[in-house]
N, C-alpha and C positions, 0 to 999 in steps of 0.2 A: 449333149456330149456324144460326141459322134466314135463310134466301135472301131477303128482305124482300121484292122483287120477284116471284118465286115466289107468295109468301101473297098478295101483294095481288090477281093475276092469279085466286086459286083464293076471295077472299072475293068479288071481282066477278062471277065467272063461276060459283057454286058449283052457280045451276038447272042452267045448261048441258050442266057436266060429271055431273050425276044423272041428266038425260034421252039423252045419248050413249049409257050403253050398261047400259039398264033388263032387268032380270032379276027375274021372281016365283021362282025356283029357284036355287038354290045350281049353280055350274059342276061339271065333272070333279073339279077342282083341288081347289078346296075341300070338296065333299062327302067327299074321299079324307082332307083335312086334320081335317075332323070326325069323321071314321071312326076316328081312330086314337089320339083322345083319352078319356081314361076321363067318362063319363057326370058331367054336371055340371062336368066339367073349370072352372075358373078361366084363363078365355083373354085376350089382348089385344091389340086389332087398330090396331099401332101408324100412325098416318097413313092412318086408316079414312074418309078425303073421305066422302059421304056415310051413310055408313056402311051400306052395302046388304051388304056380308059379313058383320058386326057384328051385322045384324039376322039373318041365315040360322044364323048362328054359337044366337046365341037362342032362335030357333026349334028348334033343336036340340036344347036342355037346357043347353047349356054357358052360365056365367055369367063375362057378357061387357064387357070395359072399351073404351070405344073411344074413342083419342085423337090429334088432328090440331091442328096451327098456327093451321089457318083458321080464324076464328070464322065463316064462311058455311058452311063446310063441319060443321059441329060443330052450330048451330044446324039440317041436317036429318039429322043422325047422333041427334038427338034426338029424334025424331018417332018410333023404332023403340023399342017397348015394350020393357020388361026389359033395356036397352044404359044401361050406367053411361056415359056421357060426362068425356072435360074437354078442355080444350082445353091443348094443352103440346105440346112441342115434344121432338123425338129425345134432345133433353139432360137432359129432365127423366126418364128411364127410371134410376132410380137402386134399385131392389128388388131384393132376393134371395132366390129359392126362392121368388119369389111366383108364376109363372106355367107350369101344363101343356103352353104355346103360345103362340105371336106371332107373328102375320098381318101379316107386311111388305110387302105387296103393290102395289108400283110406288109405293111411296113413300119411300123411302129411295136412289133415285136423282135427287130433289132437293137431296140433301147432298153438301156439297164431299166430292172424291177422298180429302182427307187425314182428313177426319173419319170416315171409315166403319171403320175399325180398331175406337176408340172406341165404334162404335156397337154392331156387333157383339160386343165384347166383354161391353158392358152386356146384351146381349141374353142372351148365357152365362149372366152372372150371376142374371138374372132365372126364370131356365128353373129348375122343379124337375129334379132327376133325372131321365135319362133324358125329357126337354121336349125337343120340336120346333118349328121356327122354318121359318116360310116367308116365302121373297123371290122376287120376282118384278124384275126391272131389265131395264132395255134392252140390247140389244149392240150391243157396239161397243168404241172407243177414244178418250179426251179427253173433253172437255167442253164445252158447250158453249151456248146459249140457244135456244129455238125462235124462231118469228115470232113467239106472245104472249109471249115475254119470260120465258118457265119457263128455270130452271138445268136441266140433265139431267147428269148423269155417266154414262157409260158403261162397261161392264163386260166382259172376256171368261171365259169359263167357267173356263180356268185361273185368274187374276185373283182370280175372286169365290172359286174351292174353297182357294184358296192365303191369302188372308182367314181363311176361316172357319175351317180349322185354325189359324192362329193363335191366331184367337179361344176354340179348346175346340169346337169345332161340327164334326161330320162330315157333312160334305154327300151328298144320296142322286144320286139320278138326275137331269139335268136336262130340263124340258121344254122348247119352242122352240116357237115360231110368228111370226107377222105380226098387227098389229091396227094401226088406226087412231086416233091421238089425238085430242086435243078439237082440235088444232092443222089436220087434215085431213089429216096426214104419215101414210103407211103406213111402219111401222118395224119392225124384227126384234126380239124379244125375249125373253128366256128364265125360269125360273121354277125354285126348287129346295127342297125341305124339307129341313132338318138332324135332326140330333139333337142333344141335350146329354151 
């Protein structure tokens, strides 16, 4: 179920949110995430906004799908050589055994509280054996809209590990910090890779 409000805020503002927070280098996180996939891996970087992971993921060797809502977001997800694109939404993840990895990274805290079950489960399914899945989500508790009018769902660390087991996913370590959104809000927020 796609936040229609949400999308339209991320097809108007798609420059904005690419120049926010510009990196020629792959972060900790995901250098750690590309580390741990076998070479060439088949990955997918679901709600990949400009697709600047998607493209480091590639640069890697890993052959890489990368899919978001936005069609402004997707239109410079496409600019990134060797990144299969589409544009589709969390519900369209309907694969099996098709993917080494899935890069969820602060985009699946756009989706309603009750649909995130569902999501994660899909995500199980998608995973080959022994596949890992990274999220990254804000904490917190409730729901709620920013000043642009973004949906956020908030998450706490029991919350999301108590998810994932349900889902078939055993969550590893979680990380934590503070960052700043397109919004100007400095917010806490946490990050975690699973297994399948």
């Amino acid at each position: 179920m796609i936040d229609a409000e949400t999308i339209r805020l991320y097809d108007a503002r798609a420059g904005d949110y690419a120049q926010a927070n510009p990196s020629d280098t792959p972060d900790a996180t995901l250098s750690a995430f590309i580390a741990a996939l076998p070479d060439g891996a088949r990955v997918l970087d679901l709600g990949c906004g400009p697709g600047r992971a998607a493209g480091h993921m590639a640069d890697a060797g890993l052959t890489v799908e990368a899919w978001d809502a936005s069609e402004g977001m997707i239109a410079l997800a496409d600019r990134h050589p060797d990144v299969v694109t589409r544009l589709a939404d969390f519900e369209a993840l309907d694969a099996e055994a098709a993917y080494a990895g899935i890069w969820a990274n602060f985009s699946l805290l756009h989706a309603p509280r009750a649909a995130m079950p569902g999501h994660l489960a899909a995500i199980r399914r998608a995973l080959t054996p022994g596949g890992i899945a990274h999220l990254g989500l804000k904490e917190g508790t409730g729901s709620k809209r920013d000043s642009l009018g973004r949906l956020y769902t908030y998450y706490t660390e029991q919350e999301l590990s108590a998810l994932m087991l349900e889902a078939g996913l055993s969550p590893g370590r979680f990380e934590r910090g503070t960052g700043k959104g397109l919004d100007g809000v400095i917010a806490p927020w946490f990050t975690v890779t699973a297994h399948a």
